[in-house]
N, C-alpha and C positions, 0 to 999 in steps of 0.2 A: 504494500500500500504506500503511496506517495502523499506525504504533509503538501498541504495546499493551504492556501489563503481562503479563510468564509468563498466560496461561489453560491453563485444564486441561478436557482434552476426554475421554470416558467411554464405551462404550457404553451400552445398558440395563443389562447386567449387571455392567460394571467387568471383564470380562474383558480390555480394552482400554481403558487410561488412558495418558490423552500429555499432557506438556506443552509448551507452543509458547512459544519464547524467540524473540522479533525482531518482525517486521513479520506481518500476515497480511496481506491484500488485500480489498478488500470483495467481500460475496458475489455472485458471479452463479448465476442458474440456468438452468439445460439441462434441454432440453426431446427431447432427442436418443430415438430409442427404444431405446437402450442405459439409460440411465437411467431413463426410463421403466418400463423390465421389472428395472432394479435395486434401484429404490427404489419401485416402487407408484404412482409419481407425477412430477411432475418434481423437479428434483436442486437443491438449495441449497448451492451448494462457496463456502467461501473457499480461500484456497491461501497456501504459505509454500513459504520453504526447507527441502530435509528434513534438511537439517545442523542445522536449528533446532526441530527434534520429538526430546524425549526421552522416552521409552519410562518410564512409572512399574509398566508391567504388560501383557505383550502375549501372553500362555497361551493368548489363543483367535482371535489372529490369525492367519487364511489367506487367500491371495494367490489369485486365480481370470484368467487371463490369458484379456481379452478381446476380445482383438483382436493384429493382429502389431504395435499401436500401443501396445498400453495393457494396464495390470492393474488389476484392483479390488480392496479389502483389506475383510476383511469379519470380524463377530465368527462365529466357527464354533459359539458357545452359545447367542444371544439371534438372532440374526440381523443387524444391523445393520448397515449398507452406512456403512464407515468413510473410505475412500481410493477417490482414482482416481489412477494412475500413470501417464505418457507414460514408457514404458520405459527413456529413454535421454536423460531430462530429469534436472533437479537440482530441480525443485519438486515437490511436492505437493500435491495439492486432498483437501480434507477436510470433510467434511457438517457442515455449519456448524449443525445441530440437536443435536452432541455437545456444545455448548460449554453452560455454565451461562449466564445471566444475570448482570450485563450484559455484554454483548460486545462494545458500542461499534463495532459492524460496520453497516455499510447496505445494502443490494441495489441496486446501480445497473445490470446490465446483465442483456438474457435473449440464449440465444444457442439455434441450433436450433430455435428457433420454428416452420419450418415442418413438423417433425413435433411439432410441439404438438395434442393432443386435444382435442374438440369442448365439453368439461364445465365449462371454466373459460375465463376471462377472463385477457388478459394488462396488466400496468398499462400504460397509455398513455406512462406521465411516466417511464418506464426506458428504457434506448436497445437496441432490437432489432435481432437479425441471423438471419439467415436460416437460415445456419450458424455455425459458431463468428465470436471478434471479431475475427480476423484475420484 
């Protein structure tokens, strides 16, 4: 995980603004077809502690429980695919597309690959897994 400065994360419409105090994690993405069918594509998460996300505006946050593993949080105005939740963890992974510029984040890992889609190329120089990195 890489120390960063407070960043502030938004959806399209600002119905959903956070700011993230501590560390985030660099990005991976999931290629899973839960993500897939959530985001149009595959999924760009970094992840923090949720003790370390403060809420500057959450009016159009709802939680969609998708799996008996996990929830997704999502803006209920703009659409915006914000959170994934392991329901009984203390982290949070967060679509690393809400953050502004710069974000000082990198993509080092893809995970779920093997339902990755026929239309795209995966980087070679990232380290892949099957399933998740663990």
């Amino acid at each position: 995980m890489k120390k960063t400065q407070p960043q502030i994360a938004r959806c399209l419409c600002g119905g959903v603004k956070i700011k993230i105090l501590g560390k985030l994690r660099n990005v991976i993405n999931c290629h899973c077809k839960q993500c897939m069918k959530t985001h149009g594509n595959f999924a760009a998460y970094t992840n923090c502690l949720e003790e370390n996300i403060v809420f500057m505006n959450k009016s159009t946050l709802r939680w969609y429980s998708s799996s008996n593993l996990a929830k997704r949080g999502f803006c209920n105005k703009c659409g915006a695919s914000i959170f994934y939740k392991i329901k009984k963890g203390n982290s949070i992974s967060i679509s690393a597309g809400l953050f502004d510029n710069p974000t000082k984040l990198k993509t080092d890992t893809n995970i779920f690959t093997k339902g990755k889609l026929d239309y795209y190329k995966l980087d070679p120089n990232l380290r892949n897994f099957s399933r998740s990195e663990k």
